[in-house]
TINU-989604 format. One record per residue: residue number from 1; x, y, z of N, C-alpha, C in turn; residue in three letters. Coordinates in steps of 0.2 Angstrom, whole numbers, m for minus. Layout:
<nodes>
NUM X Y Z X Y Z X Y Z ala .
...
</nodes>
This chain:
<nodes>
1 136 623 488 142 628 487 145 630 494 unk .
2 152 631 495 154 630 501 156 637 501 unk .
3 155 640 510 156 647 510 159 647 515 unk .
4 164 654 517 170 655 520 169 662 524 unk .
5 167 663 530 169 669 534 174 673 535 unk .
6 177 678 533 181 679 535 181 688 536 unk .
7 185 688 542 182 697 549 191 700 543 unk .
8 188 707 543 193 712 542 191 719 545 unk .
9 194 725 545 195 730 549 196 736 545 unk .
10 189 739 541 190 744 536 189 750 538 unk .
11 194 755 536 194 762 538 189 765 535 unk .
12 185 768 539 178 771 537 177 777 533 unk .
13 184 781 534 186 787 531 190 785 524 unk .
14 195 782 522 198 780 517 197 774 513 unk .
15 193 769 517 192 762 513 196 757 515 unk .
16 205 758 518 210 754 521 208 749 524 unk .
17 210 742 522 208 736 528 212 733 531 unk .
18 213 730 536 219 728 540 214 719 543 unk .
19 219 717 544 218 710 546 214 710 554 unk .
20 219 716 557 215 715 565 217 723 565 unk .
21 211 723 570 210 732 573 216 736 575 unk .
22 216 744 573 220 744 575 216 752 577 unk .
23 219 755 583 216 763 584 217 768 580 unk .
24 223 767 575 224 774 571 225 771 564 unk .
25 222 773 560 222 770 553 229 774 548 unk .
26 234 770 547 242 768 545 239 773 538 unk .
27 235 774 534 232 776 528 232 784 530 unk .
28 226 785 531 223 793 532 226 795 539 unk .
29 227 791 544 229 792 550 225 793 555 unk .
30 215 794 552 211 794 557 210 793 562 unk .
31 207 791 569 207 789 575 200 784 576 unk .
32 200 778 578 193 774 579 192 775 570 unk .
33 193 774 567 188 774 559 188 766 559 unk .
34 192 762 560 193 756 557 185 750 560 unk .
35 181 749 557 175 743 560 177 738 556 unk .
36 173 733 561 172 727 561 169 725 555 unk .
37 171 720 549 168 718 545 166 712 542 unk .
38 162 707 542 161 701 539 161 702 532 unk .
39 163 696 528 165 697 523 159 686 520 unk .
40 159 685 514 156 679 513 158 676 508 unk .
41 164 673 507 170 672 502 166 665 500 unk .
42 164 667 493 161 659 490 165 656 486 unk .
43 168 648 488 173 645 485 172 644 477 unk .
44 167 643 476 166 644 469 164 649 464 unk .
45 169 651 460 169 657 455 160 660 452 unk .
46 160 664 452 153 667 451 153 664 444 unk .
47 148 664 441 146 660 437 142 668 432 unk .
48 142 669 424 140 675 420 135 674 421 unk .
49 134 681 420 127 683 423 124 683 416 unk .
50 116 684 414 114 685 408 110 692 412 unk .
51 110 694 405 105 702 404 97 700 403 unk .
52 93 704 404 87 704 403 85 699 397 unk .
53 88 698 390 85 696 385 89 688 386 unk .
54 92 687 391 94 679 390 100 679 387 unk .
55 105 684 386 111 684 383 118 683 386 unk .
56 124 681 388 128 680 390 133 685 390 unk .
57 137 691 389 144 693 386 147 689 382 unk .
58 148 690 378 156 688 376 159 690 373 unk .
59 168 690 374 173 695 370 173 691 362 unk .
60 172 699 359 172 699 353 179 705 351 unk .
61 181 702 342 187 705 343 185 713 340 unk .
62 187 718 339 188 724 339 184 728 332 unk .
63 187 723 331 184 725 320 177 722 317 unk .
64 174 718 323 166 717 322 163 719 328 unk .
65 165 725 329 160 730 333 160 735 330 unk .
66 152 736 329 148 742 326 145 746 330 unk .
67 148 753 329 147 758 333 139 761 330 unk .
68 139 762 334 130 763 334 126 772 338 unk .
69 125 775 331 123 783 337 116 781 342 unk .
70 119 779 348 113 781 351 112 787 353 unk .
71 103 788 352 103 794 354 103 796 362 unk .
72 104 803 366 104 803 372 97 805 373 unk .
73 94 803 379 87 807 383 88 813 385 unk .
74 85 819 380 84 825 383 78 826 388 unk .
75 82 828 394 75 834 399 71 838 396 unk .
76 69 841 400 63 847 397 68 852 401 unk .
77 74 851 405 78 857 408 84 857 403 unk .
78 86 864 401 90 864 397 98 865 400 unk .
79 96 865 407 104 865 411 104 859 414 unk .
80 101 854 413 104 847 414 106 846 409 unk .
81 102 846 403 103 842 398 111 847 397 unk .
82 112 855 397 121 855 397 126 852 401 unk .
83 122 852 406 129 848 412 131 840 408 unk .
84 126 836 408 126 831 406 129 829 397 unk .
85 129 835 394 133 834 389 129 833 381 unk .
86 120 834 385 117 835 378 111 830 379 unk .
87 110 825 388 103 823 388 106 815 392 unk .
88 102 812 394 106 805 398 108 802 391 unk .
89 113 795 393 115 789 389 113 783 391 unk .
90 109 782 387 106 776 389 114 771 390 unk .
91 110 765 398 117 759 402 123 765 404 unk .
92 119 774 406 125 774 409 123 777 417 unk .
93 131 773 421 127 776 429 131 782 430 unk .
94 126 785 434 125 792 438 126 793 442 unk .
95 132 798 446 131 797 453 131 807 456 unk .
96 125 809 459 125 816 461 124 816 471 unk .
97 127 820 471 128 823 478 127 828 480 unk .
98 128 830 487 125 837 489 123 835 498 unk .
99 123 843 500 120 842 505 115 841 507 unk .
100 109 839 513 104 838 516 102 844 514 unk .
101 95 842 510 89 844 510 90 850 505 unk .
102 95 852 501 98 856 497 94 854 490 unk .
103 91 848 488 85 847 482 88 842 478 unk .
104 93 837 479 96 832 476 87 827 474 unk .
105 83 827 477 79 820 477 73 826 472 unk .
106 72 832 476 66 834 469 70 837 463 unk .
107 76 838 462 78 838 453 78 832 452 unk .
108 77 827 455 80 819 451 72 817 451 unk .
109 67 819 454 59 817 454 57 821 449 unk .
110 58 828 448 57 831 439 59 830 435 unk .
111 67 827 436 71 826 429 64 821 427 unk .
112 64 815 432 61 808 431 53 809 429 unk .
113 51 812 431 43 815 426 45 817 420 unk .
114 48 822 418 49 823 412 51 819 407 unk .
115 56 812 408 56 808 406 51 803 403 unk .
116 49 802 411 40 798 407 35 801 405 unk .
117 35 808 405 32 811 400 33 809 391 unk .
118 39 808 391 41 804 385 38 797 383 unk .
119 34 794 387 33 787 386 40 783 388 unk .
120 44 785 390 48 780 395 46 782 401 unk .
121 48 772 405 46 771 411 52 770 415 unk .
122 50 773 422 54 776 426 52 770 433 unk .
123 57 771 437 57 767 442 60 772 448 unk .
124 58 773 452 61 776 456 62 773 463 unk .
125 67 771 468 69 765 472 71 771 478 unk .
126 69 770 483 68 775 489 70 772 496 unk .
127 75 771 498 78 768 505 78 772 511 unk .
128 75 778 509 74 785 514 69 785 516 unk .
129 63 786 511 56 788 511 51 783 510 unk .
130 46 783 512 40 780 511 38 782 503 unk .
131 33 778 499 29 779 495 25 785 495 unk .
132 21 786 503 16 792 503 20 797 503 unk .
133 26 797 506 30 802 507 32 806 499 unk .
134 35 803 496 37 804 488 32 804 484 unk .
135 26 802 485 18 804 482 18 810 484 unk .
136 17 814 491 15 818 491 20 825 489 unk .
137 26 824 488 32 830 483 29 827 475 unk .
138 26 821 474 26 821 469 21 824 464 unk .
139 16 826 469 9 830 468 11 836 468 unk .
140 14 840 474 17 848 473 20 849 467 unk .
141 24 844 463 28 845 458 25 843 452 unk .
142 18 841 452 15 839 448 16 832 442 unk .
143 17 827 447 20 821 443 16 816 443 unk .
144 17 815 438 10 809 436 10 805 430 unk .
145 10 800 432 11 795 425 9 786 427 unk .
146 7 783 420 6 773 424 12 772 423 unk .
147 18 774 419 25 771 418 30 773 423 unk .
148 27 779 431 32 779 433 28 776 442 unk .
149 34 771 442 33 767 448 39 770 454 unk .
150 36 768 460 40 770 468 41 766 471 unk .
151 44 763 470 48 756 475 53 759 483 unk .
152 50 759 490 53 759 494 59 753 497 unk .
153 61 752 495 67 743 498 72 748 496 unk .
154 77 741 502 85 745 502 88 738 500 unk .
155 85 731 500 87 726 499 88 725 489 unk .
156 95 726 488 98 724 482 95 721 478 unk .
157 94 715 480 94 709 474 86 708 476 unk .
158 81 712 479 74 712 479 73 717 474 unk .
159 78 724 471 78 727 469 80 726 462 unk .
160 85 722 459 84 719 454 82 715 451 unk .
161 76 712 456 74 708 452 64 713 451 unk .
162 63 718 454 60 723 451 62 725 445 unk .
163 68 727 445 69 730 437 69 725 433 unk .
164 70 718 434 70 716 429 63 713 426 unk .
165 56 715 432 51 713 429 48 719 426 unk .
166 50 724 428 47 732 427 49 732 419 unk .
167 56 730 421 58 734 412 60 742 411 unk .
168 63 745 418 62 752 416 67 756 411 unk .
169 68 761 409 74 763 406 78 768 408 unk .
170 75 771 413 79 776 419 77 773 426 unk .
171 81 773 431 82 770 439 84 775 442 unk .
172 81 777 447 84 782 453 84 778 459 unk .
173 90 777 462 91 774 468 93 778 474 unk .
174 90 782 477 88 787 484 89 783 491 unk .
175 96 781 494 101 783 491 107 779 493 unk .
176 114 778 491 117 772 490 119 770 496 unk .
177 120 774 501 121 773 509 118 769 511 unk .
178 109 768 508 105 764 513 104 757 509 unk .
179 106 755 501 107 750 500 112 744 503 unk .
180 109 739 504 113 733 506 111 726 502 unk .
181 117 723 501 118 717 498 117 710 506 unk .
182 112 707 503 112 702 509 116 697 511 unk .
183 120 694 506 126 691 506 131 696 509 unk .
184 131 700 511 139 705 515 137 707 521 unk .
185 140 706 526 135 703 533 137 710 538 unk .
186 139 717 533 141 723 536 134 728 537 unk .
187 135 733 541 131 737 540 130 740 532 unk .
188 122 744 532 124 748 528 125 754 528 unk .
189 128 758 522 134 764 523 141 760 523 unk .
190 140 754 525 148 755 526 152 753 520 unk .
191 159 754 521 161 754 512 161 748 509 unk .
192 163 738 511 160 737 508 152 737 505 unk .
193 148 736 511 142 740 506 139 743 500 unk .
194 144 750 503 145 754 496 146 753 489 unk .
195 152 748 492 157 745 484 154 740 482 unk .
196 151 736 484 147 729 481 142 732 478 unk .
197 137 735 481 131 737 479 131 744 472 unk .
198 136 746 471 137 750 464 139 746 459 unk .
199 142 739 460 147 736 458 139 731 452 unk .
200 135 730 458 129 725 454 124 732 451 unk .
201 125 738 452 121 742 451 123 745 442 unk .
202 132 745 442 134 746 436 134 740 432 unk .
203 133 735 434 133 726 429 125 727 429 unk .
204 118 732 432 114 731 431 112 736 423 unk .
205 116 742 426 115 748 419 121 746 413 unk .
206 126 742 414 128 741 405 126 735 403 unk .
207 125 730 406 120 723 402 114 725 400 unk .
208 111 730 402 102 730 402 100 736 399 unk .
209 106 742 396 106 747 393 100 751 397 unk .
210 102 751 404 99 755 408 103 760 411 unk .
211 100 768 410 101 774 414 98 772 424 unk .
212 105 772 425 103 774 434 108 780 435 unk .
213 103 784 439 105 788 445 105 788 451 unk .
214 112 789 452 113 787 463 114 792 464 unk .
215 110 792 471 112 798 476 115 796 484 unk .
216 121 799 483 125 799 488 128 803 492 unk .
217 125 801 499 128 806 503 134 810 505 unk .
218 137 817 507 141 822 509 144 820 515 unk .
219 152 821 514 154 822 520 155 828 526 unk .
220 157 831 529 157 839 532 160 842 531 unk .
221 166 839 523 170 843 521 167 844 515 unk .
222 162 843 512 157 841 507 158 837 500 unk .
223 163 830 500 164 824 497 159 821 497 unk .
224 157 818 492 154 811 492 154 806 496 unk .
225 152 804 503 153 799 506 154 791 504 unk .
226 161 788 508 160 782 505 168 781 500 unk .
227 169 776 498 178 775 496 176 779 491 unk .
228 182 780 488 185 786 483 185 781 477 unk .
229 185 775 477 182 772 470 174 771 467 unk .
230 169 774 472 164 775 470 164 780 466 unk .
231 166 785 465 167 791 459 171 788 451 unk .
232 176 785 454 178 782 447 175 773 447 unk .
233 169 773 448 167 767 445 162 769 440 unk .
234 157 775 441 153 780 439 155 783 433 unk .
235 149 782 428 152 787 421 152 795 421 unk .
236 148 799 426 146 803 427 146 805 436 unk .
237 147 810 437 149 813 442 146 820 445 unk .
238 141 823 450 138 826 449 137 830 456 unk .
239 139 836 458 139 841 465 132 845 463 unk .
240 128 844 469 122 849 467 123 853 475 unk .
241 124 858 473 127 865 476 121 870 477 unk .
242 125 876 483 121 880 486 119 881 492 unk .
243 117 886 494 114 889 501 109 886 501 unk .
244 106 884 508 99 882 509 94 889 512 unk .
245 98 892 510 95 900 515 93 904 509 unk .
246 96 901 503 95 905 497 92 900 492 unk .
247 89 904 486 85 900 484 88 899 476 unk .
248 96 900 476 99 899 469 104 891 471 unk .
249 103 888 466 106 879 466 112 880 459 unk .
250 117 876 460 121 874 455 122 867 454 unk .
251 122 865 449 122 859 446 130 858 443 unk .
252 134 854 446 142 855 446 143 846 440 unk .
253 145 846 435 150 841 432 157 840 435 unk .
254 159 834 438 164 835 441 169 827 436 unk .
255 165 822 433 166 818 430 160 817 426 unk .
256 164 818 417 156 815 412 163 811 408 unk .
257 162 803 407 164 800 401 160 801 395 unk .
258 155 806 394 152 808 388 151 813 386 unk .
259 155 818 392 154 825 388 159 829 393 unk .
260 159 836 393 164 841 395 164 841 401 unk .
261 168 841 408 170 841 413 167 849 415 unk .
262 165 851 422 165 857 425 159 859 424 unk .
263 156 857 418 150 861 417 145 862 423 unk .
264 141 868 422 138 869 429 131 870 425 unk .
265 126 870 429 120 871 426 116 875 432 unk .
266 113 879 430 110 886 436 101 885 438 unk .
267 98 883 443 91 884 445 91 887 451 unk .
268 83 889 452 81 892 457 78 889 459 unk .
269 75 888 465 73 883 471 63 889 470 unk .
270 59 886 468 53 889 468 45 884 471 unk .
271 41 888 472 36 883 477 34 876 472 unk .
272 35 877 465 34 871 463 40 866 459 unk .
273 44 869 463 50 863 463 57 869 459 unk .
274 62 866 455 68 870 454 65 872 445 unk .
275 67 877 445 66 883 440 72 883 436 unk .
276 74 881 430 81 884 426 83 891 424 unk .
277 88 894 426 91 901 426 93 900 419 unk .
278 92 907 414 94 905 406 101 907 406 unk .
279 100 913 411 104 919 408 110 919 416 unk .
280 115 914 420 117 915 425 121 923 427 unk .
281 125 924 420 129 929 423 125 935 425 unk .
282 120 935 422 114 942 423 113 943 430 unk .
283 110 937 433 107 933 439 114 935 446 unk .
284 120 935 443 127 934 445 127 942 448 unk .
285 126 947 442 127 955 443 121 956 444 unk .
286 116 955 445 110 959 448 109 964 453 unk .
287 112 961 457 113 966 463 118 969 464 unk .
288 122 970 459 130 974 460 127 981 465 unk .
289 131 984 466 130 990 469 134 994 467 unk .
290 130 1000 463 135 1005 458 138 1009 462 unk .
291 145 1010 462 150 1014 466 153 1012 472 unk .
292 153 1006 474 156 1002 479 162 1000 479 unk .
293 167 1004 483 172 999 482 174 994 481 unk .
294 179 989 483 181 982 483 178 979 479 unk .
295 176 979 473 170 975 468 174 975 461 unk .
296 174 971 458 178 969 451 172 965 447 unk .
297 173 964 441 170 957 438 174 952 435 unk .
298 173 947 436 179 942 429 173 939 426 unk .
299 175 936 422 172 933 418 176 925 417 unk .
300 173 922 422 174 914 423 173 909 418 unk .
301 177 904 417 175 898 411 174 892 417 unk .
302 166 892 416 165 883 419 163 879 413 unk .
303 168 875 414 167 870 408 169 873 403 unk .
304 163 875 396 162 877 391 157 883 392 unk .
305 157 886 397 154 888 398 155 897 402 unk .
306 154 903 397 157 909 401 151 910 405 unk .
307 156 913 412 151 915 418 155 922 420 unk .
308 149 927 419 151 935 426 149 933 434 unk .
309 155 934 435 153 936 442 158 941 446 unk .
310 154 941 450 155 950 455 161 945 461 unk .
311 167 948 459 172 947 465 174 953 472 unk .
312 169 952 478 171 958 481 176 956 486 unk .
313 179 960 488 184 961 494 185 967 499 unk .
314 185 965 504 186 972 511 190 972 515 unk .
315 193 977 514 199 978 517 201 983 524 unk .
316 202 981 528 200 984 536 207 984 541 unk .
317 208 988 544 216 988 548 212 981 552 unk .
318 218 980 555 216 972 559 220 976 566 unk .
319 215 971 570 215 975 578 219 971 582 unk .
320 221 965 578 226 960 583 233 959 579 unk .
321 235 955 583 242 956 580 244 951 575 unk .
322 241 948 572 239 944 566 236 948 560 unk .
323 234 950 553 230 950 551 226 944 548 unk .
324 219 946 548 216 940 546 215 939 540 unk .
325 212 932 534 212 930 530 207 928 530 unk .
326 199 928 526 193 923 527 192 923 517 unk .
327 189 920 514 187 917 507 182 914 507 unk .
328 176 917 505 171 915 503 170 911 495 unk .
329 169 905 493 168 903 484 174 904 482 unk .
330 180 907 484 187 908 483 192 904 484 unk .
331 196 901 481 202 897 487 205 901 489 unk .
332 208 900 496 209 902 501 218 904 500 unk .
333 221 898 497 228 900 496 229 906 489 unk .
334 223 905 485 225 909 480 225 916 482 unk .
335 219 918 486 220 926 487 226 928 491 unk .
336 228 924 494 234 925 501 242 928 494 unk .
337 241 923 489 245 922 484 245 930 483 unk .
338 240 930 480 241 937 474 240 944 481 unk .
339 237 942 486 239 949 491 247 949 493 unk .
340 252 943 492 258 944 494 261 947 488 unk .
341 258 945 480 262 947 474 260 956 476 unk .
342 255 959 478 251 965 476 256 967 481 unk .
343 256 966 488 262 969 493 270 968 491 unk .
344 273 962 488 281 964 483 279 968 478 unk .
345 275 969 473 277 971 466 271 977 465 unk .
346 267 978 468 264 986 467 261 989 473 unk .
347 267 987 478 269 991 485 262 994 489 unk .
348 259 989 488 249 990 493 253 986 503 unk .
349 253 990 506 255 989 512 249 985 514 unk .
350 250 978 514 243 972 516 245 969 522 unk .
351 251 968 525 251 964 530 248 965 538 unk .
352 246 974 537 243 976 545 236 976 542 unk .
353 233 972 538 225 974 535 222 967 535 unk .
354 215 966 537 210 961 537 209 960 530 unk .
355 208 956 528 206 955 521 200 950 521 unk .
356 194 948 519 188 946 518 187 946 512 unk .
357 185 941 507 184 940 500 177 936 500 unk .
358 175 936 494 167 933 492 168 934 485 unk .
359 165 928 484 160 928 476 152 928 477 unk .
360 152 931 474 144 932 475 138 929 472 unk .
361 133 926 472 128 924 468 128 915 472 unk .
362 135 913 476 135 906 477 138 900 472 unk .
363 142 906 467 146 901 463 153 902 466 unk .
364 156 896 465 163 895 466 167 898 462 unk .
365 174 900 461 177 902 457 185 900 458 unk .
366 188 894 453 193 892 455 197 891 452 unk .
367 196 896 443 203 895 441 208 901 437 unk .
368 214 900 436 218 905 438 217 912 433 unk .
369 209 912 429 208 918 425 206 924 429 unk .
370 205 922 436 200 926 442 206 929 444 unk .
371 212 928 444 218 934 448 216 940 449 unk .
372 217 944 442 217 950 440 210 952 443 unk .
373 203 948 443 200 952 445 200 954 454 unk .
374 203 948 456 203 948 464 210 954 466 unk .
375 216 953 463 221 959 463 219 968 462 unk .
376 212 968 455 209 976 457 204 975 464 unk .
377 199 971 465 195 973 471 198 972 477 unk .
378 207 970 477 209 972 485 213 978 483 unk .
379 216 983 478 217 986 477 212 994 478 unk .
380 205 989 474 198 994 475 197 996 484 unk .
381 197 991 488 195 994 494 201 994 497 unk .
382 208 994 496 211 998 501 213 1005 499 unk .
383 212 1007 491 211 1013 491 205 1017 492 unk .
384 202 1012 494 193 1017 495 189 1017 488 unk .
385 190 1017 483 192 1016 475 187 1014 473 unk .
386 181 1014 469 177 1011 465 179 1009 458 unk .
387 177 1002 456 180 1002 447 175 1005 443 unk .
388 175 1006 439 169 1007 431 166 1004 431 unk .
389 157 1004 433 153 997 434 152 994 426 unk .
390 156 998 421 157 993 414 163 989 412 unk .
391 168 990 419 176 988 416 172 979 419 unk .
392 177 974 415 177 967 415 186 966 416 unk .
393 188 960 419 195 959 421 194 951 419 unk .
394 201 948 415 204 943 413 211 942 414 unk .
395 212 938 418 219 938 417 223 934 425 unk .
396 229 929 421 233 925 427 236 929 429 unk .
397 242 928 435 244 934 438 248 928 442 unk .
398 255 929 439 262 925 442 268 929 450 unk .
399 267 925 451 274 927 457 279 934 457 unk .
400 279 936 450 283 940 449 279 947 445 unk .
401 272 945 445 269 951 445 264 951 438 unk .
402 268 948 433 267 948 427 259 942 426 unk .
403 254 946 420 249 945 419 249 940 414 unk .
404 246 933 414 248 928 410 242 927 406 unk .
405 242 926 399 238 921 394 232 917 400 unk .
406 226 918 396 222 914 396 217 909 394 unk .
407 214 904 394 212 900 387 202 904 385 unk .
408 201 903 380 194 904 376 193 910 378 unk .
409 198 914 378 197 921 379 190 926 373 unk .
410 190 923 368 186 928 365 177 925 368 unk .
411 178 918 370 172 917 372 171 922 378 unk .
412 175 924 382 174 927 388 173 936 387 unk .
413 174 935 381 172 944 377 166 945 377 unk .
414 165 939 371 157 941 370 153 938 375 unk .
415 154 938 383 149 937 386 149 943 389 unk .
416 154 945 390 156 954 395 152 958 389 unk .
417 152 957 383 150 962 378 142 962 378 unk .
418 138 955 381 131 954 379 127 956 384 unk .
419 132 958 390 131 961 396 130 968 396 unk .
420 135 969 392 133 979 393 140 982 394 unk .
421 145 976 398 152 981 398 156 982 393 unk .
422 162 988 394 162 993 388 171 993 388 unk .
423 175 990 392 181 990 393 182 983 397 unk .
424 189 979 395 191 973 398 197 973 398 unk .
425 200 971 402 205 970 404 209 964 405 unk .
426 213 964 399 217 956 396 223 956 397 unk .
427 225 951 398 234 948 396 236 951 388 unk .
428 240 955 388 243 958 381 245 953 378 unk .
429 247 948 379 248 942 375 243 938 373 unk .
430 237 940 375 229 935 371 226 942 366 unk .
431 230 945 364 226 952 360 229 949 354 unk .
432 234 946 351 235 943 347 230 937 342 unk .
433 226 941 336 222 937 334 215 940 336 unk .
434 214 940 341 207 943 344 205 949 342 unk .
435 200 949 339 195 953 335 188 956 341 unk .
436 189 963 343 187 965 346 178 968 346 unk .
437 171 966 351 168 966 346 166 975 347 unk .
438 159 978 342 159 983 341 158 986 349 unk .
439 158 993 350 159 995 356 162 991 362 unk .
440 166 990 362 171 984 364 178 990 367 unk .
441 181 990 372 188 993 372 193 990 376 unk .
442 196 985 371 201 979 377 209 984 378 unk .
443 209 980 382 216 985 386 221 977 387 unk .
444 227 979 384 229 973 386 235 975 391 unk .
445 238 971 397 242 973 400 247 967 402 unk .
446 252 968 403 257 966 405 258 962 412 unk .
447 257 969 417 260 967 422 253 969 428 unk .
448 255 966 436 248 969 439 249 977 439 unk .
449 254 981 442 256 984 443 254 990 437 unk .
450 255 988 429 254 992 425 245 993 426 unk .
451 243 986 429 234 986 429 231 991 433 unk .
452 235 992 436 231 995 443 231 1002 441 unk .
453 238 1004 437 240 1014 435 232 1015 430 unk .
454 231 1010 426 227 1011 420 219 1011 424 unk .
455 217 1007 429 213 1005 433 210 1011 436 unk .
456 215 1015 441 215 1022 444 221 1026 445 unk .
457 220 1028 439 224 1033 435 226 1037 440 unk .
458 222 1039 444 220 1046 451 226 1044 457 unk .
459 228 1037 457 232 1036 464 239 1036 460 unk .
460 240 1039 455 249 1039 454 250 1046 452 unk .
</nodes>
């Protein structure tokens, strides 16, 4: 079989290839990203591969395929199995991310006990760690089974041909950066690499009805390292979130082809491995502090899922002749947005004042039901002002002041209500239809401006 060398020049940041090097990459505009890459072009067409059982593909028409419930693999964690949509799919691939040392490889060593607790046999493939190394987290975390195997190699196609005498039915590959295809004569990490070696990893989980999970390294912006088509070759897509200085983790859906988008799933990092949080929004206000200005609550939708959390803000004259902007969990344009709406249309003089925003507990909060609560806690602390530690806040909040519609808002009641708070504050136009539960007092409003009067009656 005759084979053809050929050098190309891929931008290490965006994936861009160019025929000869160049200093600045024409794509992202980088600097130095483009390397040097051998490529091994084989003249003749790959030939189909068969699956484990000796079977070939072949296209069948439409009307003789029988759709079939398979059922998914439940965890014994009930915040994977929500992120994930109800438990793994068998043949589908996973890809999860995160920073160093933040718990990526001991959630996917739990998950993976738990499953071979099942009588399914697990294969775990390790390009980082040694054997003894992943034995001994395996002991701390109490994992133990003959169907679950440790395979330390970074070589591909030594590795599939492991699975395929093992026969496992979940695969963990730790982690995509250090696999390499020997046929691509590039470093590993690098994108092709990358791209090749998911490419035989995804032809390995749908011909073989095999669950793989990949872990993939972060960039310093916190991306997934590696081209931007490794997230859409992947049925699932998965950010595992958090301080390393704190001991609470988020499990973020960012792509599921089998179930709801955004979903998050809440653990705690504990001496024998991560702990499922039942209750986050509890977790979220625990340490509220009663009487404190610049404090609000919203009541967040991730995914399908209602979240309280504590939005604070403080507000300080600024000593230079800028004032500053900082956002913690927040976007950063959104607060700047709604402090310009609250300085046009309910006359808060914010331009000579530092402003400093957080969410609390470590959860992100990014979509536009949190206005209203970020509009009273910059209100709360520039009037000194404390809210009701039982008031709850919903609501958008447009350019011209006016409080917008939000979506699943009755979900976002009964979670304020199972919490203990006793007044919320909504877009007048989601009160329509909505059935208020007992000890409930929704307030619907209009505008910001009208929210603020109602809010602290004392400052007009």
């Amino acid at each position: 079989m005759a084979k053809k060398k050929s050098i190309k020049y891929v931008c290490q940041a965006c994936g861009y290839e160019s025929p000869k090097w160049l200093g600045r990459c024409p794509n992202c505009g980088g600097w130095n990203q483009l390397e040097e890459e051998t490529e091994v072009a084989v003249s003749k067409a790959h030939q189909p591969r068969a699956n484990f059982t000796g079977q070939v593909p072949e296209a069948v028409s439409i009307q003789d395929i029988k759709i079939e419930d398979v059922p998914r693999i439940p965890t014994d964690m009930e915040e994977v199995n929500h992120v994930l949509g109800g438990g793994i799919v068998p043949g589908s691939l996973m890809l999860i991310g995160g920073d160093p040392g933040i718990g990526k490889s001991t959630l996917l060593l739990q998950v993976s006990a738990q499953i071979n607790n099942k009588n399914i046999s697990v294969l775990y493939v390790s390009g980082e760690e040694s054997a003894t190394q992943i034995k001994l987290r395996a002991e701390r975390l109490g994992v133990k089974g003959a169907d679950f195997y440790i395979y330390p190699e970074t070589n591909l196609d030594a590795i599939a041909q492991t699975i395929e005498r093992v026969k496992p039915k979940l695969v963990i590959i730790d982690s995509i950066q250090t696999m390499i295809k020997p046929d691509n004569e590039s470093s590993a990490g690098s994108v092709s690499q990358v791209r090749e070696t998911t490419q035989e990893l995804m032809r390995i989980a749908k011909s073989n009805n095999i669950s793989i999970f990949i872990v993939g390294h972060v960039t310093k912006e916190g991306n997934i390292a590696g081209p931007r088509m490794l997230e859409h070759m992947v049925d699932t897509v998965l950010y595992f979130e958090g301080d390393r200085h704190h001991t609470f983790r988020i499990l973020r859906a960012v792509k599921n082809r089998f179930g709801s988008t955004n979903e998050i799933g809440v653990f705690e990092m504990a001496a024998g491995g991560l702990r499922e949080v039942a209750n986050p929004s509890e977790m979220f206000l625990e340490e509220r502090m009663p009487g404190a200005s610049g404090s609000a609550v919203v009541a967040s939708m991730e995914g399908t899922r209602p979240i309280l959390a504590e939005i604070q803000c403080l507000i300080t004259p600024t000593a230079f002749g800028n004032a500053r902007r900082t956002a913690s969990g927040l976007d950063y344009n959104r607060v700047t947005l709604i402090m310009a709406v609250l300085e046009k249309r309910a006359g808060l003089l914010l331009q000579n004042q530092d402003a400093y925003f957080k969410s609390t507990g470590g959860v992100r909060l990014d979509e536009p039901a949190i206005d209203l609560a970020v509009a009273v806690s910059v209100a709360s602390s520039y009037w000194d002002k404390e809210t009701a530690a039982t008031d709850c806040f919903i609501g958008e909040i447009g350019l011209t002041g006016e409080v917008r519609r939000v979506s699943r808002v009755e979900q976002r009641v009964y979670e304020a209500e199972k919490l203990g708070f006793k007044r919320i504050f909504l877009p007048k136009n989601n009160l329509a239809g909505l059935t208020s539960p007992d000890g409930i007092e929704l307030v619907g409003v209009s505008t910001v401006f009208e929210t603020l009067k109602k809010v602290f009656p004392e400052r007009n």
